[in-house]
PyMOL CGO cylinders between C-alpha atoms (Angstrom):
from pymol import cmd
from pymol.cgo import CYLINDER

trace = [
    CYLINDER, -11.42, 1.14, -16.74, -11.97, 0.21, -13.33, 0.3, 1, 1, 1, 1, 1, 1,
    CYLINDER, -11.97, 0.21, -13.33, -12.58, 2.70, -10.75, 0.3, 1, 1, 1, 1, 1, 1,
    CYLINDER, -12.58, 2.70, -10.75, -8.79, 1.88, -9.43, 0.3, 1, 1, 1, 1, 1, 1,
    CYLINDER, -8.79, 1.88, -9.43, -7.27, 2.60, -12.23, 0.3, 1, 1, 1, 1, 1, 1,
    CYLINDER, -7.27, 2.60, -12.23, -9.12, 6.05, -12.90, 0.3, 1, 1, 1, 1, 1, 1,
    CYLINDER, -9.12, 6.05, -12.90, -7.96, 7.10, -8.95, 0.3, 1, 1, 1, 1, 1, 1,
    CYLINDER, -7.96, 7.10, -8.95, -4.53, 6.30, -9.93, 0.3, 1, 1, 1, 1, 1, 1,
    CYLINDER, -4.53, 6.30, -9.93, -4.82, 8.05, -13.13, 0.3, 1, 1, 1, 1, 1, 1,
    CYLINDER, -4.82, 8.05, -13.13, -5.89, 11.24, -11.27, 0.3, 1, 1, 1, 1, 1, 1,
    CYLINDER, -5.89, 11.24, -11.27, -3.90, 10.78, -8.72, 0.3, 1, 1, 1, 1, 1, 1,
    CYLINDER, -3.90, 10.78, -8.72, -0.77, 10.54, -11.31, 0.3, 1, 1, 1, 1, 1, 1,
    CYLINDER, -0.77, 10.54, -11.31, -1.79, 13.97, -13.29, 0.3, 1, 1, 1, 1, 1, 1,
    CYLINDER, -1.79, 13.97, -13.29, -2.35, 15.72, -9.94, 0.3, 1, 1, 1, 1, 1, 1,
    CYLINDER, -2.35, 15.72, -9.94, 0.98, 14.68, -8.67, 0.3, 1, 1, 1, 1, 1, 1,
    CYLINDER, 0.98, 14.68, -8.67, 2.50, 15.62, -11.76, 0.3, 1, 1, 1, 1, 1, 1,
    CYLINDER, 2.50, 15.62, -11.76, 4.52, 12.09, -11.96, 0.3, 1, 1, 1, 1, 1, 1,
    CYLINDER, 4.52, 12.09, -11.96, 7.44, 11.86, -14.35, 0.3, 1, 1, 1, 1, 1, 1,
    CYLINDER, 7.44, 11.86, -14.35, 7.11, 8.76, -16.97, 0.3, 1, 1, 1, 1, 1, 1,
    CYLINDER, 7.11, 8.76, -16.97, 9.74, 7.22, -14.93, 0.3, 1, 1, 1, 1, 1, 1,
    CYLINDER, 9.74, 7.22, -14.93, 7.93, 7.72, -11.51, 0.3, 1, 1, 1, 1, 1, 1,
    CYLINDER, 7.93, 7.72, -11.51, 4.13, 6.25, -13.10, 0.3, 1, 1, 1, 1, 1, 1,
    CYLINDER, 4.13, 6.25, -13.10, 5.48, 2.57, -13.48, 0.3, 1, 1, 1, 1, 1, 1,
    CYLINDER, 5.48, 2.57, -13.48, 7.01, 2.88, -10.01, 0.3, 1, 1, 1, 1, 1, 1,
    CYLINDER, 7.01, 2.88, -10.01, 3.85, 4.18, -8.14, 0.3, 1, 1, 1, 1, 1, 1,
    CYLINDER, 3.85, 4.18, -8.14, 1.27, 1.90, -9.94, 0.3, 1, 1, 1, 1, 1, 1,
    CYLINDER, 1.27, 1.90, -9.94, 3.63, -0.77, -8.51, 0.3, 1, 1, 1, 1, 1, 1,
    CYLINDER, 3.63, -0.77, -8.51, 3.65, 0.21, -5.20, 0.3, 1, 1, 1, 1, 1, 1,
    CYLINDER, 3.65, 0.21, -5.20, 0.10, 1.30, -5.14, 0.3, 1, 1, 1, 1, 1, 1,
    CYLINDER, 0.10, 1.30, -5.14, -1.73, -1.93, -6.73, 0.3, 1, 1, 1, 1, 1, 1,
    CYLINDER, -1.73, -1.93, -6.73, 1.03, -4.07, -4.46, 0.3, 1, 1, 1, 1, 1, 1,
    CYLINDER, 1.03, -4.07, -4.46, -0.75, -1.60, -1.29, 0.3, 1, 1, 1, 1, 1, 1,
    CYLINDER, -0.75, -1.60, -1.29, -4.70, -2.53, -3.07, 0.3, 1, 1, 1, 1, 1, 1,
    CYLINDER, -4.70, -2.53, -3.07, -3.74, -5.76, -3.41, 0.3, 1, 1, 1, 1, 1, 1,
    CYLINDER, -3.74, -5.76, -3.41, -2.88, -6.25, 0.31, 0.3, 1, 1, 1, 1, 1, 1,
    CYLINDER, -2.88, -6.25, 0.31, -5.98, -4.84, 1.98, 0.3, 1, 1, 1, 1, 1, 1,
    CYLINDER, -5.98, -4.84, 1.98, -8.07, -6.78, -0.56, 0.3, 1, 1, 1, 1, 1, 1,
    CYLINDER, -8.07, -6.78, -0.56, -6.41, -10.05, 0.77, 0.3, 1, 1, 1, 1, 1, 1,
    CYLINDER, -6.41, -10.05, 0.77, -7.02, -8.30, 4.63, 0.3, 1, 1, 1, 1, 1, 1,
    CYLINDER, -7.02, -8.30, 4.63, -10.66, -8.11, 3.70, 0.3, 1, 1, 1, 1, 1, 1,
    CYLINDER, -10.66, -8.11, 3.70, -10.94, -11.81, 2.31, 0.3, 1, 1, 1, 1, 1, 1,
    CYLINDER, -10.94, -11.81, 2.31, -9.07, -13.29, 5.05, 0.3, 1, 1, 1, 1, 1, 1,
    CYLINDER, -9.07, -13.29, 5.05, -11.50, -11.42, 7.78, 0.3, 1, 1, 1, 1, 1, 1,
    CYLINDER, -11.50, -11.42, 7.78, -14.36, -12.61, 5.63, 0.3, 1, 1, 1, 1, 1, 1,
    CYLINDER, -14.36, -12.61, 5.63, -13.22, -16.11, 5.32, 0.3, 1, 1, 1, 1, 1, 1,
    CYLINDER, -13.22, -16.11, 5.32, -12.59, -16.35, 8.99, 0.3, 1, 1, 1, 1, 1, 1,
    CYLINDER, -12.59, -16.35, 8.99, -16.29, -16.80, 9.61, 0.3, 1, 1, 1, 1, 1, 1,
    CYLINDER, -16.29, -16.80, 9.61, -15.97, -14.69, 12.30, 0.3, 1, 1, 1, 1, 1, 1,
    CYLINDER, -15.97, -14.69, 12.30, -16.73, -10.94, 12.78, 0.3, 1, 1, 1, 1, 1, 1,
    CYLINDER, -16.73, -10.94, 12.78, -13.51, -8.83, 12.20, 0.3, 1, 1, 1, 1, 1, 1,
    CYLINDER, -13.51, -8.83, 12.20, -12.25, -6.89, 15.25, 0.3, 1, 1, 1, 1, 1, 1,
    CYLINDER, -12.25, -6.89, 15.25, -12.77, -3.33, 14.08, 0.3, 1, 1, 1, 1, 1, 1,
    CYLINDER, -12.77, -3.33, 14.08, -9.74, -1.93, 15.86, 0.3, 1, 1, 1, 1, 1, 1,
    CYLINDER, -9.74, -1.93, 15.86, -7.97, -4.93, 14.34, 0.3, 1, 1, 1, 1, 1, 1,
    CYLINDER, -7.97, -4.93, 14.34, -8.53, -4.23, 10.87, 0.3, 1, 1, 1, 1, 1, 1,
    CYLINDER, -8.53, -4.23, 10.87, -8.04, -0.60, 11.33, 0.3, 1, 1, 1, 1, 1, 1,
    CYLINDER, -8.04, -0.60, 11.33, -4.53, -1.32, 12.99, 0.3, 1, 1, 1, 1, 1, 1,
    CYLINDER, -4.53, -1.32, 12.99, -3.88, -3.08, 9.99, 0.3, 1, 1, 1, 1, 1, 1,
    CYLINDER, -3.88, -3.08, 9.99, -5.02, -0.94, 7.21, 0.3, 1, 1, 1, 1, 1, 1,
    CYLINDER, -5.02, -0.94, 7.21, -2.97, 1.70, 9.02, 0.3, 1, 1, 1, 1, 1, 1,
    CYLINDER, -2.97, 1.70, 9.02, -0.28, -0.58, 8.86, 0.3, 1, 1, 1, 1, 1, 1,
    CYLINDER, -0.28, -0.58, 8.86, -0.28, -0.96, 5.23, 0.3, 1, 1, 1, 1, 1, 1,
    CYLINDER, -0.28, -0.96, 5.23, -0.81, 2.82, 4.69, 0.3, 1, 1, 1, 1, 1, 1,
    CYLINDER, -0.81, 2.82, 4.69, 2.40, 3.47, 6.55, 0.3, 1, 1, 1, 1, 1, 1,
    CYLINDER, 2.40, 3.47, 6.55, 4.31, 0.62, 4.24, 0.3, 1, 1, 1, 1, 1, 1,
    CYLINDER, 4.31, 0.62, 4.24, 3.16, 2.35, 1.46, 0.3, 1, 1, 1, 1, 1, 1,
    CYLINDER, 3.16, 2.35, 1.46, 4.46, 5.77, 1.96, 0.3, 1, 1, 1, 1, 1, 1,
    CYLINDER, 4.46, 5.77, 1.96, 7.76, 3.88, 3.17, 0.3, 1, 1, 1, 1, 1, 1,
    CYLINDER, 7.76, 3.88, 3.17, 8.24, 2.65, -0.68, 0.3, 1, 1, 1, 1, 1, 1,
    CYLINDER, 8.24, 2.65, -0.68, 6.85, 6.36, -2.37, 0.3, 1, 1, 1, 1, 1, 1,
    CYLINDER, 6.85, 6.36, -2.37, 9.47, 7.83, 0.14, 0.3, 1, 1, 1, 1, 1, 1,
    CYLINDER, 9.47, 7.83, 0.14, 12.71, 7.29, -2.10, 0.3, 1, 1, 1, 1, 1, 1,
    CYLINDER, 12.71, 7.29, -2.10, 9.96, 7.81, -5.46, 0.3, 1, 1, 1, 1, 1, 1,
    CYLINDER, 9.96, 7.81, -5.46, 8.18, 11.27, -4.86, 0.3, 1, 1, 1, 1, 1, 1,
    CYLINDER, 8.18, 11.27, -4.86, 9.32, 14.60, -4.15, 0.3, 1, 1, 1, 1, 1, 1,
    CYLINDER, 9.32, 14.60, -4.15, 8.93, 15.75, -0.55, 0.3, 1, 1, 1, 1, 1, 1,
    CYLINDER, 8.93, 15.75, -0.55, 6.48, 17.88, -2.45, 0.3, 1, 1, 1, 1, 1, 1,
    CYLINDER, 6.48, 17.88, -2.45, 4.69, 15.01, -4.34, 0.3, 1, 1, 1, 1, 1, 1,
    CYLINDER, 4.69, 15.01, -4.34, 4.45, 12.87, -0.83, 0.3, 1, 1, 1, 1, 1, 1,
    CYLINDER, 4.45, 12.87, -0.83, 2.75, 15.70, 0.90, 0.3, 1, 1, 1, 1, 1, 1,
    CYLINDER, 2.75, 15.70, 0.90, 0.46, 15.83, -2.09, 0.3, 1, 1, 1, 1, 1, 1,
    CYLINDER, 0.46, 15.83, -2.09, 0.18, 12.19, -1.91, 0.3, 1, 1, 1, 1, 1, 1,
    CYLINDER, 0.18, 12.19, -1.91, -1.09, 12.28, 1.92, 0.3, 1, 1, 1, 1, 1, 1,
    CYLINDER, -1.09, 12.28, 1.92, -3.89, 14.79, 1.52, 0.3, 1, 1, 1, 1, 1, 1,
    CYLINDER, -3.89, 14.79, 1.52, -5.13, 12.93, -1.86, 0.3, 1, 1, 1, 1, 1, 1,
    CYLINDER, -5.13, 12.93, -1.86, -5.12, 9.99, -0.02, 0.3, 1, 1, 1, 1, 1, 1,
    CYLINDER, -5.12, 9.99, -0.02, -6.99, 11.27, 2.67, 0.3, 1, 1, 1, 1, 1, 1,
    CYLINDER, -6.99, 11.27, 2.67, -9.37, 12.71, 0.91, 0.3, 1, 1, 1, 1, 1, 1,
    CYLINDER, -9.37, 12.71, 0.91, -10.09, 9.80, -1.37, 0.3, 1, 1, 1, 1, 1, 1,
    CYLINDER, -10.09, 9.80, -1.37, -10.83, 7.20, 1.87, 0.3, 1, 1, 1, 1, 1, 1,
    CYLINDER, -10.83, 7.20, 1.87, -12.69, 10.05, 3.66, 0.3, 1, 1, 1, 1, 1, 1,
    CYLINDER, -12.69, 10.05, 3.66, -12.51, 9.89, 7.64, 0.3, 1, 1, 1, 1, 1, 1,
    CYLINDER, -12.51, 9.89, 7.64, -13.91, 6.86, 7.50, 0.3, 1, 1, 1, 1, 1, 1,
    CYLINDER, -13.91, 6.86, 7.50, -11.62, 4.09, 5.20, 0.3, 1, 1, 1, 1, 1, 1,
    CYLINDER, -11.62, 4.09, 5.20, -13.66, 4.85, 2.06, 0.3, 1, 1, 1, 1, 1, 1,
    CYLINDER, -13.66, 4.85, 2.06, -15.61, 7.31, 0.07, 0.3, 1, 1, 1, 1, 1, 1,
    CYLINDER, -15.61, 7.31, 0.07, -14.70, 10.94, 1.06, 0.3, 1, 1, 1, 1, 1, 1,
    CYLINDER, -14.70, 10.94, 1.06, -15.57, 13.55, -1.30, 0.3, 1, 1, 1, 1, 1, 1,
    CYLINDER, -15.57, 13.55, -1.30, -14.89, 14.25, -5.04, 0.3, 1, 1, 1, 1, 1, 1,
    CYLINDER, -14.89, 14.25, -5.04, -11.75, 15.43, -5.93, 0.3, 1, 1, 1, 1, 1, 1,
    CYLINDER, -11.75, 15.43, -5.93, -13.24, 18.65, -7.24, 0.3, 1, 1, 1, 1, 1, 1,
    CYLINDER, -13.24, 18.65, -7.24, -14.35, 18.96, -3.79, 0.3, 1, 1, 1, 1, 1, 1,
    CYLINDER, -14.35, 18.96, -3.79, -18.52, 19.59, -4.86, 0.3, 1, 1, 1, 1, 1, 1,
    CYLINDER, -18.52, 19.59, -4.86, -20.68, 17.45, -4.00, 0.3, 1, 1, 1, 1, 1, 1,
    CYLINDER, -20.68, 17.45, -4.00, -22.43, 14.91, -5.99, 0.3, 1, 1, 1, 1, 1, 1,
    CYLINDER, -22.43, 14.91, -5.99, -26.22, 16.28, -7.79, 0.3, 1, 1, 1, 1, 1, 1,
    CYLINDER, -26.22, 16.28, -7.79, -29.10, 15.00, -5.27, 0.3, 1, 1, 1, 1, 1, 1,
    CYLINDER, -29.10, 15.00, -5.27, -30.91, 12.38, -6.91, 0.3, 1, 1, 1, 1, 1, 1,
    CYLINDER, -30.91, 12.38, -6.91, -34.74, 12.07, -6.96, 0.3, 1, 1, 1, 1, 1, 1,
]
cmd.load_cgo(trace, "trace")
């Protein structure tokens, strides 16, 4: 299982998604993965450096898409759940953040 498919997996238990609602998210959500990944390549294959503000303007862009097709999905409870998981999971800075059990990971030596 890819790391992808475990976030979505937690994120589906967490926000306590009917069967009916699981199908629809995965859809929307791999369709919203899918989309920066093809962002990324295009910067990459460019050959030039991507404009940070750029790329942010359009992962924010996507974002916002996103949570325009959970809208009519989730429960006004289950999209403010949504936001902070999603938050948390691409930290302050597009990626990373912290565990969802909110520790932090063992040092390693």
């Amino acid at each position: 299982m890819s790391r992808f498919q475990h976030d979505h997996e937690n994120m589906a238990a967490l926000l306590d998604l009917t069967p009916a609602q699981k199908p629809q998210v995965q859809a929307i959500l791999e369709d919203e993965h899918a989309q920066m990944k093809q962002m990324f390549a295009q910067a990459k294959a460019s050959g030039t450096e991507p404009d940070f503000a750029q790329m942010k303007a359009l992962h924010q862009q996507i974002e916002q898409q996103t949570l325009q097709k959970l809208t009519p999905v989730l429960t006004p409870e289950q999209l403010t759940k949504f936001q902070i998981l999603a938050k948390m999971m691409h930290g302050p800075h597009g990626h990373g953040g912290p565990p969802m059990n909110g520790t932090a990971p063992p040092a390693q030596n």
